[in-house]
N, C-alpha and C positions, 0 to 999 in steps of 0.2 A: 765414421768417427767412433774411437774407444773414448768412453767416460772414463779417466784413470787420476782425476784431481783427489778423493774420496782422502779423510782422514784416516780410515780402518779401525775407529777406536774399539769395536768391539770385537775386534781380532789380538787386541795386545793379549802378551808382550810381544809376540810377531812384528807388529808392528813399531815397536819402541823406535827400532832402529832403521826401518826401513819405509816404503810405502805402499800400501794396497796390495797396490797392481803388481809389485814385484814379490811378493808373496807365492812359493815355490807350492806347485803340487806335480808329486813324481817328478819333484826335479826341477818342472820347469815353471817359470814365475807367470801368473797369472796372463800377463799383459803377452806372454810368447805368446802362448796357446790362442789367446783372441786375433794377434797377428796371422800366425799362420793358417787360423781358419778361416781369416776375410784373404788372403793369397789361395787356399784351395779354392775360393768360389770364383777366382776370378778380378778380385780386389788390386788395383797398379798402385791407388793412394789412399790413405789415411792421415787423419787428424786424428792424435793424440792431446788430450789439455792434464796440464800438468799441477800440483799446488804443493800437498805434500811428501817432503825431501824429493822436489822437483830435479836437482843436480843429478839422483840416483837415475831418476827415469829416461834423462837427456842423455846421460851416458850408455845406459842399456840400450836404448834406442840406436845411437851413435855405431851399435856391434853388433845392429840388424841389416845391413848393407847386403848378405847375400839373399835375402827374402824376395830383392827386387820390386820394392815397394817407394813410391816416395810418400816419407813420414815429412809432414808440416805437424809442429808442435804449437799448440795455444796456450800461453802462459798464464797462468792466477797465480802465481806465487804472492801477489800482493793482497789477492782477498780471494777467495773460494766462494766461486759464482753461483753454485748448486748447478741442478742439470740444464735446467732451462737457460740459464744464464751464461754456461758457459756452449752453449749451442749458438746463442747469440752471439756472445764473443769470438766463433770458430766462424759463423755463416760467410764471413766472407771469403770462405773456400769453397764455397758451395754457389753452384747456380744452374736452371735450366733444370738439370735430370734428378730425377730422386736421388735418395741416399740412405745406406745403411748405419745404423746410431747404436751401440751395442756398449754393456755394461763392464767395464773389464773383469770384475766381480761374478762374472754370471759365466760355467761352466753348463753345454750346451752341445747336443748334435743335431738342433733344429739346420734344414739343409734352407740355408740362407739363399740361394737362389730363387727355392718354392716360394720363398715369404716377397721378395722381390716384386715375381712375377703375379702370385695374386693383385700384390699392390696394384702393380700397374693394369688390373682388368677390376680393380676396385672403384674407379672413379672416385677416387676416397681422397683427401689433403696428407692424410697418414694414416697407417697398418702397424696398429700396435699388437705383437703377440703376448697374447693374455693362456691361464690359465685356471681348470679347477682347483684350488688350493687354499687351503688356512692363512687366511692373512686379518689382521686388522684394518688394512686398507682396500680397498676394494674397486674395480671400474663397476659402473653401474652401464648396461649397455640394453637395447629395445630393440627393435625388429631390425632383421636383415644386420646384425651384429653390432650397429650404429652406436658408437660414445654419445650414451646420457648424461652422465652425471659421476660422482662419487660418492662415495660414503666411508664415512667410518664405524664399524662393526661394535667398536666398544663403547664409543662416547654418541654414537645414536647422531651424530653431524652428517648432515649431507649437502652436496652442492651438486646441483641441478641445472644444466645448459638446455636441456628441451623438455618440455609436458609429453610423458608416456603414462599408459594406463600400468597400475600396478603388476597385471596380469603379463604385461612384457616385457618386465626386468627380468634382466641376467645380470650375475654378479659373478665378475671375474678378478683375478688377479693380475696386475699388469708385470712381465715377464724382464724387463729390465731392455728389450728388443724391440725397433721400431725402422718403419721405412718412411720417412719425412718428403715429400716435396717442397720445395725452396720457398712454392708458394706462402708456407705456412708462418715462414717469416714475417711475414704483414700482420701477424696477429702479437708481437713484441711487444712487451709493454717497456714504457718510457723505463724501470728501475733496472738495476744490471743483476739483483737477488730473486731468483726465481723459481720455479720447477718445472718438469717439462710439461705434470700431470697439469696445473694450474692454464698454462700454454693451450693445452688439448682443450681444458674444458672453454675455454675463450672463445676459439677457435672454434669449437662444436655447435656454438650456439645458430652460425651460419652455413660451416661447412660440414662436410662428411668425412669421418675421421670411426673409422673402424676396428674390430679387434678380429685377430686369426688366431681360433684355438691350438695348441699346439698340445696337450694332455698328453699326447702317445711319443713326446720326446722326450731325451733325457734331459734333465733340468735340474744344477745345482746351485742356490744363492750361497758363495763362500763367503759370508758377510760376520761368518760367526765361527767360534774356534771348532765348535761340534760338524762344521760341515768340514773341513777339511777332511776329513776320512770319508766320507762319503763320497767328496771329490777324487779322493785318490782312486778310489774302488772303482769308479766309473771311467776314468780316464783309457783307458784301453778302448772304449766304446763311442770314444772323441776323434772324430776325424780329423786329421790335421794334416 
């Protein structure tokens, strides 16, 4: 699944006219590039969910026909579900085998196979890849890479799924990249507004839900006008 619903407001004016995901680097609009790197790894289907200038994204999508992919689209044109929400909204494309959930906003040469495959020798409900990084949000994770809790770095908030000793915090960033099992759907809550981070932490209180460092890849959040150049710079070093 591409998260590609996202308003982009801190991308305007880029965004005035158009959405997110269709936001060009080196040419090619965000939501290309996440396409054809879930087709390098192997990818026949995706879910795409769409919200804003939703007609733009169904149309692009409509003129990816030689990728060889089948795109099912999930629609929020009517309300913008957030991530969790609109994972809910898409699950019924999903069932049985895991799955990859990827941010169309997040330019990346993590080798999405590797993260697959950890998963599934993880024993884990979901493999979020996390990293060292500056953030005001934070995963909180304990032994054996295990989802604690979260926190926020500036306002001193934290939310807590399981009792660890202090001395077994790790504080990571979570990467916008995640491999789901279906299972984890049972953790839904009744509202259709949600996150997926809020989801995990639910979810953690019982099950095992993990983070895979990824540090030594390249990782860019285009969520801000300053990254686009930094995204262009590295595209060459994007497998696609």
């Amino acid at each position: 699944m591409i998260f590609a619903a996202g308003l982009g407001t801190r991308l305007r004016p880029l965004t005035a006219n158009k959405p997110k995901a269709l936001v060009e680097i080196g040419g090619i609009p965000l939501l290309g590039i996440a396409l054809r790197r879930l087709r390098k790894y192997g990818c026949k289907e995706v879910v795409v969910n769409v919200h804003h200038f939703a007609d733009q994204v169904r149309f692009y999508l409509s003129r990816q026909l030689d990728l060889g992919m089948a795109i099912h689209i999930s629609d929020e044109t009517g309300m913008l579900l957030h991530t969790g929400g609109g994972l809910k909204k898409a699950s019924r494309w999903f069932s049985g085998s895991p799955f990859l959930v990827v941010n169309a906003d997040v330019l990346t040469n993590m080798n999405f196979a590797e993260l697959m495959q950890k998963h599934r020798t993880s024993n884990a409900i979901a493999t979020l890849a996390v990293r060292k990084r500056t953030s005001s949000r934070m995963l909180i994770f304990g032994r054996d890479q295990q989802l604690a809790g979260w926190t926020h770095t500036v306002t001193g908030e934290r939310k807590m799924s399981r009792v660890i000793l202090p001395e077994e915090e790790t504080l990571l960033a979570f990467s916008g990249i995640q491999v789901i099992d279906p299972a984890l759907f049972d953790f839904f809550p009744e509202k259709e507004i949600f996150s997926t981070i809020d989801l995990y932490l639910a979810a953690a209180k019982t099950e095992r839900i993990v983070g895979i460092n990824h540090d030594k890849d390249i990782w860019v959040d285009v969520g801000k006008l300053p990254a686009i150049q930094e995204a262009e710079s590295v595209l060459n070093y994007i497998d696609m």
